[in-house]
VOPALUM-65584 format. One record per residue: x, y, z of N, C-alpha, C in turn; residue number from 1; residue in three letters. Coordinates in Angstrom, 3 decimals. Layout:
% residues N
{nx->X&ny->Y&nz->Z&cax->X&cay->Y&caz->Z&cx->X&cy->Y&cz->Z&resi->NUM&resn->ALA}
...
***
This chain:
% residues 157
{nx->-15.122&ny->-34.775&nz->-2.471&cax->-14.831&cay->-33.535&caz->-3.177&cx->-15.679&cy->-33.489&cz->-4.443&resi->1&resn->UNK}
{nx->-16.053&ny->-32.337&nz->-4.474&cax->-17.366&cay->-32.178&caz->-5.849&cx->-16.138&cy->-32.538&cz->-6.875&resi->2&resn->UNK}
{nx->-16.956&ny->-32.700&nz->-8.279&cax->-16.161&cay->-33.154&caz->-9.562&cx->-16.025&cy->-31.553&cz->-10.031&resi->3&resn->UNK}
{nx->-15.472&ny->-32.080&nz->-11.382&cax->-14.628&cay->-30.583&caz->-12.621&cx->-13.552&cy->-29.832&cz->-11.608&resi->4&resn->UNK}
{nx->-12.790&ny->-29.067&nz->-12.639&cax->-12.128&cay->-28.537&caz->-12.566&cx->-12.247&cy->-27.137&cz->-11.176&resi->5&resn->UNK}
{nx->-13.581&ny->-25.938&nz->-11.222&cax->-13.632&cay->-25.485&caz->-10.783&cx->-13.297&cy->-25.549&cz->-9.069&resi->6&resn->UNK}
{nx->-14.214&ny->-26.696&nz->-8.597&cax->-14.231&cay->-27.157&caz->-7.336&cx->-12.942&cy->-27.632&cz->-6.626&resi->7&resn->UNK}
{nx->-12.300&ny->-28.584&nz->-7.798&cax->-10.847&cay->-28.910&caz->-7.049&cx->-9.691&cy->-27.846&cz->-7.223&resi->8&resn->UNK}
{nx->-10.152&ny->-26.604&nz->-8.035&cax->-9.222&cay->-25.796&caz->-8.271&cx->-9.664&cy->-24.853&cz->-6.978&resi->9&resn->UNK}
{nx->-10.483&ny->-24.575&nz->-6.482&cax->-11.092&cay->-24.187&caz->-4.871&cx->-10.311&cy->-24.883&cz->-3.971&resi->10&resn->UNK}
{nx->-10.378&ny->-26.443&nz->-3.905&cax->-9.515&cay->-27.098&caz->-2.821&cx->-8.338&cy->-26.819&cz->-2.923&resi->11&resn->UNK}
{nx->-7.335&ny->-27.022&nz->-4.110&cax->-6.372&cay->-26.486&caz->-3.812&cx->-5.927&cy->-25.382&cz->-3.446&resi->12&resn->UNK}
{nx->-6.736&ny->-24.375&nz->-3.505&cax->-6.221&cay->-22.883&caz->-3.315&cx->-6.586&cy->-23.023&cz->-1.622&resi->13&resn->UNK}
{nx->-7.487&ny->-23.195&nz->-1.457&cax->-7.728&cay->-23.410&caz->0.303&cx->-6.743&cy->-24.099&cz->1.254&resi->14&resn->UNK}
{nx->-5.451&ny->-24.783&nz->0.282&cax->-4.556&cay->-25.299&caz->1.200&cx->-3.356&cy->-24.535&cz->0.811&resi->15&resn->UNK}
{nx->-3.379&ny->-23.282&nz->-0.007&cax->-2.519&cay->-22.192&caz->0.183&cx->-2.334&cy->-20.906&cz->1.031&resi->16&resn->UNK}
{nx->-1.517&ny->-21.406&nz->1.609&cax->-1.440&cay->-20.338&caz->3.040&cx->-1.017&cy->-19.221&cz->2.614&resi->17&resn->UNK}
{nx->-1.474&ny->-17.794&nz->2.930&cax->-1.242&cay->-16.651&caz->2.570&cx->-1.162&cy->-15.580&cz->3.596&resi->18&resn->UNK}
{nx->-0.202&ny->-14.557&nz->3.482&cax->-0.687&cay->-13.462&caz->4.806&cx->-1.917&cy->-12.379&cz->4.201&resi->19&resn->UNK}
{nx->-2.228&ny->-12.024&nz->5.230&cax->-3.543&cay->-10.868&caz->5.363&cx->-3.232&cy->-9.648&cz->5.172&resi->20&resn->UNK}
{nx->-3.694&ny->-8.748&nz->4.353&cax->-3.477&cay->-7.519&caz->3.946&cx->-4.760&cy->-6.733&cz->4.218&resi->21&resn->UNK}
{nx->-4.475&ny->-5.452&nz->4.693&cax->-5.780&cay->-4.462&caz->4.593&cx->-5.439&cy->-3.438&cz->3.334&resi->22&resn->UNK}
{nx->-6.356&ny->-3.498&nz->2.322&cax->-6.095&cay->-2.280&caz->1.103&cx->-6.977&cy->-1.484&cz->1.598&resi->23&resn->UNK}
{nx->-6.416&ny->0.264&nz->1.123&cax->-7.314&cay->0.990&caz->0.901&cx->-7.135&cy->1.914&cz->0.264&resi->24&resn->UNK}
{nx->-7.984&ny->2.642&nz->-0.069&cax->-8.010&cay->3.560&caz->-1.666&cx->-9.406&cy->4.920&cz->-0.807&resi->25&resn->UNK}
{nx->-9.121&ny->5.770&nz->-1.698&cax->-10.036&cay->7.043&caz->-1.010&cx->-11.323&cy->6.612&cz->-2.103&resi->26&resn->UNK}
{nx->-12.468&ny->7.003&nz->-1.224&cax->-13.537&cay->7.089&caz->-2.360&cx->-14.434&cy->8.348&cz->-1.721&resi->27&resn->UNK}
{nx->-15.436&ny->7.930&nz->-2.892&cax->-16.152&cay->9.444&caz->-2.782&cx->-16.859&cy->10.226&cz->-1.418&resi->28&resn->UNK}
{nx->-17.214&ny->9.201&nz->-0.226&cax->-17.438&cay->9.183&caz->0.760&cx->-16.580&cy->9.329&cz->2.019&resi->29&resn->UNK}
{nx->-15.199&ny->8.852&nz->1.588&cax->-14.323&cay->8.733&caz->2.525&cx->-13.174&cy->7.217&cz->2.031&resi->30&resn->UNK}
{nx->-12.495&ny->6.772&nz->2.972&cax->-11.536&cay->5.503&caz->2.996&cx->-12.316&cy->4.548&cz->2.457&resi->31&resn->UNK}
{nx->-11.493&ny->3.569&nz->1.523&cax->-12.489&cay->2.233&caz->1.866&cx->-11.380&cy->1.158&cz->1.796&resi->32&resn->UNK}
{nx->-11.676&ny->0.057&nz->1.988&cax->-10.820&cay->-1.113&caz->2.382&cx->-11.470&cy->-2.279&cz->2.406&resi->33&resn->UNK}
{nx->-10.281&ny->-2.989&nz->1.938&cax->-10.733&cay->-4.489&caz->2.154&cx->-9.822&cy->-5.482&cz->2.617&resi->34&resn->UNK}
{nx->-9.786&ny->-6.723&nz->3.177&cax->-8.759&cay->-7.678&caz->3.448&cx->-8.560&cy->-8.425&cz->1.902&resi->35&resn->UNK}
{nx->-6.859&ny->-8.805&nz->2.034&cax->-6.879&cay->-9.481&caz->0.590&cx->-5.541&cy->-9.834&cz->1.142&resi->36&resn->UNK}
{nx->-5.593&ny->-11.424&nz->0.706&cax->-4.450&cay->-12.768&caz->0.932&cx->-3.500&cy->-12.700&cz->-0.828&resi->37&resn->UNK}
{nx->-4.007&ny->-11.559&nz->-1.241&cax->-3.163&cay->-11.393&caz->-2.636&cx->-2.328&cy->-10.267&cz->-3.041&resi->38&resn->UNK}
{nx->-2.109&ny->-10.324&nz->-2.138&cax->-1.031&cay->-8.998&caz->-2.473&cx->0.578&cy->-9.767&cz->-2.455&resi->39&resn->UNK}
{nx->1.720&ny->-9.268&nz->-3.733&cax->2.802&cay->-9.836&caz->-3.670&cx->3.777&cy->-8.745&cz->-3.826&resi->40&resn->UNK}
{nx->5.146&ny->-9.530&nz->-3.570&cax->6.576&cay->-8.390&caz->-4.494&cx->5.961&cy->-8.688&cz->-5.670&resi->41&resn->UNK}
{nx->6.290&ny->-7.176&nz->-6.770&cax->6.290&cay->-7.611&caz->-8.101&cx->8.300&cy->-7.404&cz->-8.860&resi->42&resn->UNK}
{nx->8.780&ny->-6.464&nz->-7.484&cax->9.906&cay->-6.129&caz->-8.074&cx->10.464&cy->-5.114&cz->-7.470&resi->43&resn->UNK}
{nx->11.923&ny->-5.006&nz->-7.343&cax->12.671&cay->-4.198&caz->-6.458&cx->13.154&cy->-2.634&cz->-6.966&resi->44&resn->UNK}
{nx->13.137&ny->-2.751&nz->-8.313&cax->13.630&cay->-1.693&caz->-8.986&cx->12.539&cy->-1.559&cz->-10.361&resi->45&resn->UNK}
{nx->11.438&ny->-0.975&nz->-9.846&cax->11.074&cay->0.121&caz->-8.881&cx->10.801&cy->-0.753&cz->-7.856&resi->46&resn->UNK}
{nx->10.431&ny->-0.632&nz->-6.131&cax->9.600&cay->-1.091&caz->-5.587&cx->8.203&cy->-1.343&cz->-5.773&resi->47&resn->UNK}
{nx->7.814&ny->-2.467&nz->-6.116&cax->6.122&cay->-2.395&caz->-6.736&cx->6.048&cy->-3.756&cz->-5.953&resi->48&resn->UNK}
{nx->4.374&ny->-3.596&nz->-5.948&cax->3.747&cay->-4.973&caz->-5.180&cx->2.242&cy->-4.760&cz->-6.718&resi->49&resn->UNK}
{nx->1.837&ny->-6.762&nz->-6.412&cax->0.350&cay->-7.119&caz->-7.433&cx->-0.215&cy->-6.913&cz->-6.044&resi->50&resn->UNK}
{nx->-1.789&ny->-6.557&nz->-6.588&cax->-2.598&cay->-6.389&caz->-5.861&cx->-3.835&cy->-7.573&cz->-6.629&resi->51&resn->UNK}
{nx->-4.550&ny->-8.041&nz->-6.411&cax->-5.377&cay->-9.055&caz->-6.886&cx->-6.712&cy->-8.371&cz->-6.737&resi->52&resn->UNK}
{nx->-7.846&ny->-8.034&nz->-6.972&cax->-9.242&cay->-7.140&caz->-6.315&cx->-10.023&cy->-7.805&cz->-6.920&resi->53&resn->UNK}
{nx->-11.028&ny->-8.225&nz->-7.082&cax->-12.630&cay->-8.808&caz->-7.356&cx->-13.336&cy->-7.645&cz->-7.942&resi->54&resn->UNK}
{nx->-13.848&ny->-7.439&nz->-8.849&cax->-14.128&cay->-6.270&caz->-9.505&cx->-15.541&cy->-6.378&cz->-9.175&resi->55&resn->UNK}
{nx->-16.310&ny->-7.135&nz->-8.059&cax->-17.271&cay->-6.891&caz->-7.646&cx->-17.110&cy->-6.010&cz->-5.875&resi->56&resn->UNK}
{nx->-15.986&ny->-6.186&nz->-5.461&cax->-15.443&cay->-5.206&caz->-4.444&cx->-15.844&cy->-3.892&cz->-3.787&resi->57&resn->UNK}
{nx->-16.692&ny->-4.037&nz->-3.052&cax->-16.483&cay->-2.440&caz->-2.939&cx->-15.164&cy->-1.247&cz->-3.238&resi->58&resn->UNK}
{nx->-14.275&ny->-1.915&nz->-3.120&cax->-12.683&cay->-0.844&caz->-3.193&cx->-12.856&cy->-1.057&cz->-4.982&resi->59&resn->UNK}
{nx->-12.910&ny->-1.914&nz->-6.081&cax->-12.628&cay->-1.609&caz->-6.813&cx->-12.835&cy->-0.453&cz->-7.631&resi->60&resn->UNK}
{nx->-14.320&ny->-0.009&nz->-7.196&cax->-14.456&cay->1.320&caz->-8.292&cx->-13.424&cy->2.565&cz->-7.714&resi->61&resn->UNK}
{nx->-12.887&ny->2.484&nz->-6.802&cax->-12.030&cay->3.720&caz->-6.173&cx->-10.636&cy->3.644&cz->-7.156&resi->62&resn->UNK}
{nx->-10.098&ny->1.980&nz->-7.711&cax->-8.808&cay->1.795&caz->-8.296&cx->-8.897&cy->2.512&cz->-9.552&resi->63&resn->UNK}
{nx->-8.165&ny->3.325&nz->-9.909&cax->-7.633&cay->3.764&caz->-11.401&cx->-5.916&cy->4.371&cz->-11.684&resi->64&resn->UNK}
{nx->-5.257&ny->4.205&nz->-12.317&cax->-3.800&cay->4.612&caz->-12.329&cx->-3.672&cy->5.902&cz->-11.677&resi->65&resn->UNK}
{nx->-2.227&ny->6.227&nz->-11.345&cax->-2.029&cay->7.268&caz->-10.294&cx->-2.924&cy->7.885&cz->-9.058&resi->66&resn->UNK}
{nx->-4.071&ny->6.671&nz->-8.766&cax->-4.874&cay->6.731&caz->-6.871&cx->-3.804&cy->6.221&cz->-6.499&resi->67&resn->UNK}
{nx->-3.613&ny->6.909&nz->-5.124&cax->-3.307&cay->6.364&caz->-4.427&cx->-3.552&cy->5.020&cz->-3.372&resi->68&resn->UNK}
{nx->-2.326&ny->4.043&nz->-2.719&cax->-3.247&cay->3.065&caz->-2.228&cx->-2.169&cy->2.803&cz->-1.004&resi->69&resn->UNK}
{nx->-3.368&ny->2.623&nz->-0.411&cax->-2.673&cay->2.411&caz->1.693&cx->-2.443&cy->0.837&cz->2.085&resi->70&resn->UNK}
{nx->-1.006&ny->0.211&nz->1.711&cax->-1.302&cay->-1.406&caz->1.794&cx->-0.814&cy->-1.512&cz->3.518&resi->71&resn->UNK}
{nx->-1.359&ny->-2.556&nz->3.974&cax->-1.238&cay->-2.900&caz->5.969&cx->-1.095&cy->-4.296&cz->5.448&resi->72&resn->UNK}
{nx->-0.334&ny->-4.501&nz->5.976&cax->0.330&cay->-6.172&caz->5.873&cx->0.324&cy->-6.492&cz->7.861&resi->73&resn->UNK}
{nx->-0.948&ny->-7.111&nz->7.762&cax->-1.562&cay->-7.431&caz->9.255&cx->-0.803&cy->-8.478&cz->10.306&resi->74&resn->UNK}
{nx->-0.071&ny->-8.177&nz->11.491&cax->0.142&cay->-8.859&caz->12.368&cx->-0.901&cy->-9.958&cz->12.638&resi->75&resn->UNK}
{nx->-0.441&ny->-10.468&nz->13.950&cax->-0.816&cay->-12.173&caz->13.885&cx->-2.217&cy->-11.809&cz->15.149&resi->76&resn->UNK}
{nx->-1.967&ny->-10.842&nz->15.883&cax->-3.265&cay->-10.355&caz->16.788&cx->-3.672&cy->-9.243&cz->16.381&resi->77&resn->UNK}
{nx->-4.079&ny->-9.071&nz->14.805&cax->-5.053&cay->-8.128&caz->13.983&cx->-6.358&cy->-8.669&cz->13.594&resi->78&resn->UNK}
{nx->-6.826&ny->-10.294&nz->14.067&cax->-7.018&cay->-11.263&caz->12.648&cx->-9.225&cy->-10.152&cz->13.203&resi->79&resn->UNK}
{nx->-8.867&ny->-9.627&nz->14.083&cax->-10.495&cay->-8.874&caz->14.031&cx->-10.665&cy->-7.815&cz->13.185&resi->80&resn->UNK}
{nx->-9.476&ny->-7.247&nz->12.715&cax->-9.673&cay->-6.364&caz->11.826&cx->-9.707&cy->-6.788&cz->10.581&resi->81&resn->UNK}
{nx->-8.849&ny->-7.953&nz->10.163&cax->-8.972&cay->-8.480&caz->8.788&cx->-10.180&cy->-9.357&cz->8.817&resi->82&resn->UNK}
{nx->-11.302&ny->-9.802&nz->9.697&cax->-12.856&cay->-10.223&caz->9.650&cx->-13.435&cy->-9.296&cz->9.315&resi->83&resn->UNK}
{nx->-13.254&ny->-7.884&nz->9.777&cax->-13.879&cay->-6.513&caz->9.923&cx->-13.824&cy->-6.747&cz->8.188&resi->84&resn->UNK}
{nx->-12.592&ny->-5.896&nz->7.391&cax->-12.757&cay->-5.666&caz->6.148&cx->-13.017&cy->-7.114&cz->5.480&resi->85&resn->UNK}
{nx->-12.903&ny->-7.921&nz->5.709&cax->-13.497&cay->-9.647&caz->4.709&cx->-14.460&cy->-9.014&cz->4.720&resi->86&resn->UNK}
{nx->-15.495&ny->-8.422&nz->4.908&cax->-16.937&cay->-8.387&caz->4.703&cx->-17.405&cy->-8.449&cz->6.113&resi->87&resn->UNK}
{nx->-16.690&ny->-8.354&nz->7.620&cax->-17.821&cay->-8.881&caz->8.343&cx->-18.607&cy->-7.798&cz->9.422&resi->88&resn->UNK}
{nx->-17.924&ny->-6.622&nz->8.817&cax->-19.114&cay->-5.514&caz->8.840&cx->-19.238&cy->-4.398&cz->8.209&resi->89&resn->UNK}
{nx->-20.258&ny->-3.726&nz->8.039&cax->-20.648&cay->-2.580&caz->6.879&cx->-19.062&cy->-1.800&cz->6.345&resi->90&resn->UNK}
{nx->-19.359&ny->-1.658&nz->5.187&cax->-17.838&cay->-0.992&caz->4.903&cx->-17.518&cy->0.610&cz->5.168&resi->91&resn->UNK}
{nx->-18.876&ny->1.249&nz->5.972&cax->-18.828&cay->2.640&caz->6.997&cx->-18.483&cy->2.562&cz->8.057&resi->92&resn->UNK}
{nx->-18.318&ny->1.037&nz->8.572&cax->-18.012&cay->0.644&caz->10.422&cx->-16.513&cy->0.167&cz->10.445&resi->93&resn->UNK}
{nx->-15.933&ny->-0.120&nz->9.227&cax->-14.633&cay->-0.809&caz->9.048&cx->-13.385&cy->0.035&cz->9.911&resi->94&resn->UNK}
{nx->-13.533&ny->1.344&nz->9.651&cax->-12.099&cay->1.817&caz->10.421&cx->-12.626&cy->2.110&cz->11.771&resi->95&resn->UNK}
{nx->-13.588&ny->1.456&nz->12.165&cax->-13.640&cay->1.635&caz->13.839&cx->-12.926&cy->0.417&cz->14.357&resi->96&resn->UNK}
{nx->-12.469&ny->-0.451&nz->13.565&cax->-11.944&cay->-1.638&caz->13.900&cx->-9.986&cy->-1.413&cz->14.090&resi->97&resn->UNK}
{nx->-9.721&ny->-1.689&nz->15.252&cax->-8.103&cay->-1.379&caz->14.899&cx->-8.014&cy->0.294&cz->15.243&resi->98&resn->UNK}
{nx->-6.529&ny->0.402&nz->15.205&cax->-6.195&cay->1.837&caz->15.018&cx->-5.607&cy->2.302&cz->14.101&resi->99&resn->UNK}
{nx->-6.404&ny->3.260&nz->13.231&cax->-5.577&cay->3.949&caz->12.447&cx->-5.586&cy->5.609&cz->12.087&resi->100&resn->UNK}
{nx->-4.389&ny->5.922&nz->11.430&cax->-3.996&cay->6.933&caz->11.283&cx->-3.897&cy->7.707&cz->9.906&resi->101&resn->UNK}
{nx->-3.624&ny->8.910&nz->9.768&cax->-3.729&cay->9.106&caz->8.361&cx->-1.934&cy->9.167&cz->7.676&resi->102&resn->UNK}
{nx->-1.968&ny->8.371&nz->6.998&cax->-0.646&cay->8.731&caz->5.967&cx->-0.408&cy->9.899&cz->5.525&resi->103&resn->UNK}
{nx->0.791&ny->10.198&nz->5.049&cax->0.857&cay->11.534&caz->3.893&cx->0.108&cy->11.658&cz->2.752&resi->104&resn->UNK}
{nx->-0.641&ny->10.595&nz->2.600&cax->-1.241&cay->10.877&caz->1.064&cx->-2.767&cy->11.150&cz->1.679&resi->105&resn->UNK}
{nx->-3.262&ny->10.737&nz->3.248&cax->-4.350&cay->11.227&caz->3.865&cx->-5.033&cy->10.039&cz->3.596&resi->106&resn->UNK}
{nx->-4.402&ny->8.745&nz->3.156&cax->-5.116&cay->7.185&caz->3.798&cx->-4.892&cy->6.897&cz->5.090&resi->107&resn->UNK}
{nx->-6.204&ny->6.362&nz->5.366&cax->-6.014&cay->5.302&caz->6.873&cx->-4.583&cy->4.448&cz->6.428&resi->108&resn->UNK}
{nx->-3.699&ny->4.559&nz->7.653&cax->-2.442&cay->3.461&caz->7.878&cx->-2.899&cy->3.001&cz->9.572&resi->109&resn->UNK}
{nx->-2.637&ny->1.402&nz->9.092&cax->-3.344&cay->0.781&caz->10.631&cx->-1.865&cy->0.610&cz->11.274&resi->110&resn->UNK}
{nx->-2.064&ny->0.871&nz->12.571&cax->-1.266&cay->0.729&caz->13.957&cx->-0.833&cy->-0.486&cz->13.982&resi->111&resn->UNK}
{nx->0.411&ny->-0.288&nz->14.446&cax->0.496&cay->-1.899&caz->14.959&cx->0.751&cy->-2.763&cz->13.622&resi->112&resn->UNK}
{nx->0.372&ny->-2.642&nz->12.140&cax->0.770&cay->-3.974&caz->11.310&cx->2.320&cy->-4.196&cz->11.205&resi->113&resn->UNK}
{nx->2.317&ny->-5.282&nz->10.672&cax->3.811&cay->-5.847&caz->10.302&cx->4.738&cy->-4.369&cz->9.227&resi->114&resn->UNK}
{nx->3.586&ny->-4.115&nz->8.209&cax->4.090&cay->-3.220&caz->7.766&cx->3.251&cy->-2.091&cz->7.071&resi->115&resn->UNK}
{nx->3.233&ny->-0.851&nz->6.594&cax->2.871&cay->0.017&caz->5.888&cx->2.780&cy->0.653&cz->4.845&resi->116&resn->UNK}
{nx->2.871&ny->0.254&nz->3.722&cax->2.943&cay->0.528&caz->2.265&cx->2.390&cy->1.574&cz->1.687&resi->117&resn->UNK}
{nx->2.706&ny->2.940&nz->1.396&cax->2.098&cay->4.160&caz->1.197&cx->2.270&cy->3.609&cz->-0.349&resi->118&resn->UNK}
{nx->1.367&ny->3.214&nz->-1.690&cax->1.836&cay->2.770&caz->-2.893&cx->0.870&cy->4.007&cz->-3.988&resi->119&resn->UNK}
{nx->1.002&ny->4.130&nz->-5.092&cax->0.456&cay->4.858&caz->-6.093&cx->0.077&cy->3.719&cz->-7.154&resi->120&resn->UNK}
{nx->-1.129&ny->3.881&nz->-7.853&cax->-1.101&cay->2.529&caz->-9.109&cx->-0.847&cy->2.962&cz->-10.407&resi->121&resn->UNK}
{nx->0.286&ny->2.031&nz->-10.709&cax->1.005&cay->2.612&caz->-12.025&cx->0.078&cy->2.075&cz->-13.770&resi->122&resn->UNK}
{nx->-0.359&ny->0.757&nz->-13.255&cax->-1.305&cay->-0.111&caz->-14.141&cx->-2.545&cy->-0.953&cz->-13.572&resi->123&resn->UNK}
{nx->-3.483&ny->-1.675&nz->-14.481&cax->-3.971&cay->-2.127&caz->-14.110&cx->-4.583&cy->-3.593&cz->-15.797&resi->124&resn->UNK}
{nx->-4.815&ny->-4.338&nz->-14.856&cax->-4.957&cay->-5.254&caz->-16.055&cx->-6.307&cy->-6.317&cz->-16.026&resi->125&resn->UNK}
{nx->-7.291&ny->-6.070&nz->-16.652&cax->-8.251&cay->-7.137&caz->-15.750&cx->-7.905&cy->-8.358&cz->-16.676&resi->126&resn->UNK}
{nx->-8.025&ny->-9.430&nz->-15.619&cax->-8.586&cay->-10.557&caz->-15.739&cx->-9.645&cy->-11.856&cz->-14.988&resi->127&resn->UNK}
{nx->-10.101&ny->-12.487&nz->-16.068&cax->-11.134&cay->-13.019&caz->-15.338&cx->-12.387&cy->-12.022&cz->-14.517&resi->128&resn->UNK}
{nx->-12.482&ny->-12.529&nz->-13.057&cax->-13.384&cay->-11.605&caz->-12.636&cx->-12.910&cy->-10.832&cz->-11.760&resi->129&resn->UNK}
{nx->-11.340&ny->-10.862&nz->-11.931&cax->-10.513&cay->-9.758&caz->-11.342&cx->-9.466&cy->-8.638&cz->-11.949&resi->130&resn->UNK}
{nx->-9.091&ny->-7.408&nz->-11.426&cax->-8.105&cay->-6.695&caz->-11.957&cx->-6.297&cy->-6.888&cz->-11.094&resi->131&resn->UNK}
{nx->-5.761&ny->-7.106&nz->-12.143&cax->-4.753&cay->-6.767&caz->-11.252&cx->-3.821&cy->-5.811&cz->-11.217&resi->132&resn->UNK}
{nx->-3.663&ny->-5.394&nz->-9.794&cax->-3.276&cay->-3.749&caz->-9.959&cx->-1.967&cy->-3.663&cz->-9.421&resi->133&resn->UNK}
{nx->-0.926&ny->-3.034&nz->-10.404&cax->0.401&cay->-3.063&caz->-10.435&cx->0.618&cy->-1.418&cz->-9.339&resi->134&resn->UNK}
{nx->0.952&ny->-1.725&nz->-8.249&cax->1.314&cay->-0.429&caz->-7.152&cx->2.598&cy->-0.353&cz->-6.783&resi->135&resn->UNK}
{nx->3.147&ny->0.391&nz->-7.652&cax->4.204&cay->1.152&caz->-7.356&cx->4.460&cy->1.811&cz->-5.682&resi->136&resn->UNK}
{nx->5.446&ny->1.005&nz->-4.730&cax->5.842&cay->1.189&caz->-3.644&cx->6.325&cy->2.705&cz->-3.246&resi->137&resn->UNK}
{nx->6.030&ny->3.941&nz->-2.796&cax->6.372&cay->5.443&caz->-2.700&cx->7.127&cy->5.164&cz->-1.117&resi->138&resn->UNK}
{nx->6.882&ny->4.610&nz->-0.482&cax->7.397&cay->4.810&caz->1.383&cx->6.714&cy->3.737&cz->1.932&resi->139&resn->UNK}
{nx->7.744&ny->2.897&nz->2.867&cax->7.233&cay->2.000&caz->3.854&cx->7.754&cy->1.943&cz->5.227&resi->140&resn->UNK}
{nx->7.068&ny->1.722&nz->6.119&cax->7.119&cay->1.349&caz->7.112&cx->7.375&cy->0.299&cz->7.879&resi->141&resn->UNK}
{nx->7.753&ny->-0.456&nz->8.683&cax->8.498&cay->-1.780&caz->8.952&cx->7.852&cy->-2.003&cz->10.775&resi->142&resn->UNK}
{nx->7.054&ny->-2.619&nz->11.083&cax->7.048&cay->-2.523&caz->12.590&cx->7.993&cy->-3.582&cz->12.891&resi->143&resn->UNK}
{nx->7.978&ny->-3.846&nz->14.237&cax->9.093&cay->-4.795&caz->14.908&cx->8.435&cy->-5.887&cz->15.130&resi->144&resn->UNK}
{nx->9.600&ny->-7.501&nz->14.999&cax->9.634&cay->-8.434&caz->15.053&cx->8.678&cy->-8.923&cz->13.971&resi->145&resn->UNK}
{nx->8.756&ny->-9.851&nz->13.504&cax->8.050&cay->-10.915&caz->12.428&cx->7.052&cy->-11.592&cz->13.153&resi->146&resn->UNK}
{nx->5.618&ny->-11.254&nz->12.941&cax->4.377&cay->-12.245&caz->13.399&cx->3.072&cy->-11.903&cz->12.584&resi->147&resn->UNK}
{nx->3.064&ny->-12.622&nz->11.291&cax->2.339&cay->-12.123&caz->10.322&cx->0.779&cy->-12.801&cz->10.423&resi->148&resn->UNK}
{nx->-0.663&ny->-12.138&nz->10.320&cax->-1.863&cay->-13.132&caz->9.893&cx->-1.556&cy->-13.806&cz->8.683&resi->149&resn->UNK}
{nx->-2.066&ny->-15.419&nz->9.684&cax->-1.865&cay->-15.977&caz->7.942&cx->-3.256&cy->-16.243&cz->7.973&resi->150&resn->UNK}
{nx->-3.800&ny->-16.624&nz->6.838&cax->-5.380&cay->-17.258&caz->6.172&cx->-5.066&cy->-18.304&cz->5.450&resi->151&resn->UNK}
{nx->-5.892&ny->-19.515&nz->6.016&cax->-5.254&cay->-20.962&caz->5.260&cx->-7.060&cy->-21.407&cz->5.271&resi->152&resn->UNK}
{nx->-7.541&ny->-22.051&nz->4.482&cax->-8.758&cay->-23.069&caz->4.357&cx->-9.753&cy->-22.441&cz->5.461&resi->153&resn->UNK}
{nx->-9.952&ny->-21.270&nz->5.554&cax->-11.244&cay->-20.478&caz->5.723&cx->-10.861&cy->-19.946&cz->6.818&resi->154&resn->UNK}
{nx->-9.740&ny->-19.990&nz->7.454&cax->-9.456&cay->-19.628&caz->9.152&cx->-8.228&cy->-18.992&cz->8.907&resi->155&resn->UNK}
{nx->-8.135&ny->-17.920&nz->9.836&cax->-6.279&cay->-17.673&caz->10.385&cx->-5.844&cy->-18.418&cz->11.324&resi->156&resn->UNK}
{nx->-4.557&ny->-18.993&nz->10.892&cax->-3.488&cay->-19.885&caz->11.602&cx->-2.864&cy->-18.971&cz->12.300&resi->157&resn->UNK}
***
């Protein structure tokens, strides 16, 4: 294992197992999206979830308070669509991946995930070389049975 801090603070995070999320936010072109293992509860009253984003992101320039945002919390036979938005093809080819539909707010909502999060962003806070974006929960969706993507040390389990 390389030395300092940075590197072993990499290893450990690589042995934190996380589920797979598809975000998306409208931009000037159309939808955009990305996969992200950082999305959490922040709290029940209101319903809100953290969103974690890389402010080098394509989705980040779309985030600003009151956008709307389309969270997909990805089943366990999605894991081609969450390669799709990781980066592993152009971010104009992304919603050919999967099925999706338009929400009430007129975001892509993907078929089939565990769940559907229609959210609005109430704040946002950067740190480091990320923002984190406080999304207020508006309507969710629930599909059936529990079988979530997880992402552990570079792979889905």
């Amino acid at each position: 294992m390389a030395d300092g801090l940075p590197a072993v603070f990499k290893a450990a995070m690589r042995r934190l197992a996380a589920s797979v999320s598809i975000v998306v936010a409208q931009g000037n072109d159309g939808p955009v999206g990305i996969a992200a293992t950082s999305v959490t509860s922040l709290t029940m009253d209101p319903p809100a979830l953290l969103v974690c984003v890389n402010r080098s992101a394509s989705l980040h320039a779309t985030l600003v308070p009151t956008a709307p945002l389309s969270i997909n919390l990805l089943s366990r036979d999605q894991a081609d669509v969450a390669g799709a938005f990781g980066g592993g093809v152009a971010q104009s080819e992304r919603f050919g991946m999967g099925q999706w539909q338009s929400n009430e707010t007129g975001l892509p909502e993907l078929a089939g995930a565990q769940a559907n999060l229609h959210c609005v962003i109430d704040a946002m806070l950067a740190y480091g070389t990320h923002s984190i974006v406080i999304a207020r929960v508006l309507q969710a969706r629930v599909g059936e049975g529990i079988a979530p993507l997880i992402y552990q040390d570079g792979g889905f389990l």
